[in-house]
N, C-alpha and C positions, 0 to 999 in steps of 0.2 A: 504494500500500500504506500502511497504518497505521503512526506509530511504533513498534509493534510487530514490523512487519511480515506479521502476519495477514493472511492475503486469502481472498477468497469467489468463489463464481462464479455463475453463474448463466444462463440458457439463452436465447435467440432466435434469434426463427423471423422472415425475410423472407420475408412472406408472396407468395403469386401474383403477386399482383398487383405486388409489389415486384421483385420476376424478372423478370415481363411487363415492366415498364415499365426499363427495366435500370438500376436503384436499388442494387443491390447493392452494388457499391462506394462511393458516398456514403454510406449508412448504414453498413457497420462503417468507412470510416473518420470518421466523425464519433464513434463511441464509440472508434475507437484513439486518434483526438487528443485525446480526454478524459480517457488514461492507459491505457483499461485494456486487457487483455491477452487475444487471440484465441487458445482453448486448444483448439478441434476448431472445425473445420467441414465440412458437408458437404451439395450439391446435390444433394437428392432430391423423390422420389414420396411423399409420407404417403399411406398407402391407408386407407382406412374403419375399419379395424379398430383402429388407431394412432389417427388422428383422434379415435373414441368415447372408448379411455382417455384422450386429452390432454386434452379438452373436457367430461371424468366429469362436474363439477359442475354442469355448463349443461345435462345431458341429459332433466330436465322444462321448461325454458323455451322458449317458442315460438321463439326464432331459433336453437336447436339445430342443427336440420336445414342449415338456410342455412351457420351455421359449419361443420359435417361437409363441406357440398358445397364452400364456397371454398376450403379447403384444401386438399382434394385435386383440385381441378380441375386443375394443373400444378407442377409443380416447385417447392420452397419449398427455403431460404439457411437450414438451422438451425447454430447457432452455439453454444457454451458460451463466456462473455466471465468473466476474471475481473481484482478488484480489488479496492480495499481493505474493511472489514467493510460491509455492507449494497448491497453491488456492485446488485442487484434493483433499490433504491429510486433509485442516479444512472441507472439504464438508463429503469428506466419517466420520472421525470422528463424523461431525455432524450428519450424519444418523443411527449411531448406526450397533451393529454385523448384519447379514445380516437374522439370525432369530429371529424374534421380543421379542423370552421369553426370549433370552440370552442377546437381546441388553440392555446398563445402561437405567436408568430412567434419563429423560435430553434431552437423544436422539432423533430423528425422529422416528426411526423403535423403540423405548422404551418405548416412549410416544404413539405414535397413529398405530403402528403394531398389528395384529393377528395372522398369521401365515407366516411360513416361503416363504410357495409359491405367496403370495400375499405381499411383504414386501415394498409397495407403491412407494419406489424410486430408483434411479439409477444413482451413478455417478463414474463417470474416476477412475480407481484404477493406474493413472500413467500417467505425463508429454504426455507421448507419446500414450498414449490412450485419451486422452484429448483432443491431436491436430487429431489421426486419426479419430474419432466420431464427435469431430466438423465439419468435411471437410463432411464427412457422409451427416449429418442431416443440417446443415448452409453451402453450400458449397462455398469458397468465403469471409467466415467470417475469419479466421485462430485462431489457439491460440493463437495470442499474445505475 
């Protein structure tokens, strides 16, 4: 938390393939020993229609479809993490470039990535993607 004490939260998803491969506990504890604070989580199915709204903005780009299908192919680790102001920006840092050969060693996607389409997690690229996906998947929870 902030000298303040202010804190934010913000949302990830351990993707399929992060499940698949049973990643799950290495990834949030690598974000709890970074401080911050696991405020919901829950093992489920994203179905199609959940998927479309999460992925609204990608829905004219060609890998559209492919992101709809990997997601919901099995069971996804969604998560609301919170900490101190800009909580979004240590999460994606800690996950690494978003394709696994180019992410640093350190990272999530650095350390335990294979390929780009399979890059095991997912979080808020922004304040306000943070609060819109938590409302999504926790509705009721808010960002904080």
């Amino acid at each position: 938390m902030s000298e303040a004490g202010e804190s934010t939260r913000t949302l990830v998803i351990v993707k399929p393939d992060g499940v698949e491969r049973g990643l799950v506990g290495e990834i949030l504890g690598r974000f709890e020993r970074r401080g911050l604070k696991l405020v919901a989580a829950e093992l489920r199915s994203i179905g199609p229609d959940l998927a479309a709204r999460h992925y609204e903005e990608h829905r004219d780009k060609p890998f559209y479809q492919d992101l709809v299908g990997f997601i919901t192919r099995s069971p996804a680790l969604v998560a609301v993490l919170e900490g101190p102001p800009a909580t979004w920006k240590v999460v994606r840092d800690m996950m690494g470039a978003t394709d696994p050969r180019s992410a640093s060693p350190g990272t999530i996607r650095g350390d335990l990535g294979l390929e780009m389409t399979e890059n095991l997690v997912h979080g808020s690229d922004s304040a306000e993607s943070a609060s819109r996906e938590i409302a999504l998947f926790f509705p009721g929870l808010g960002a904080s």
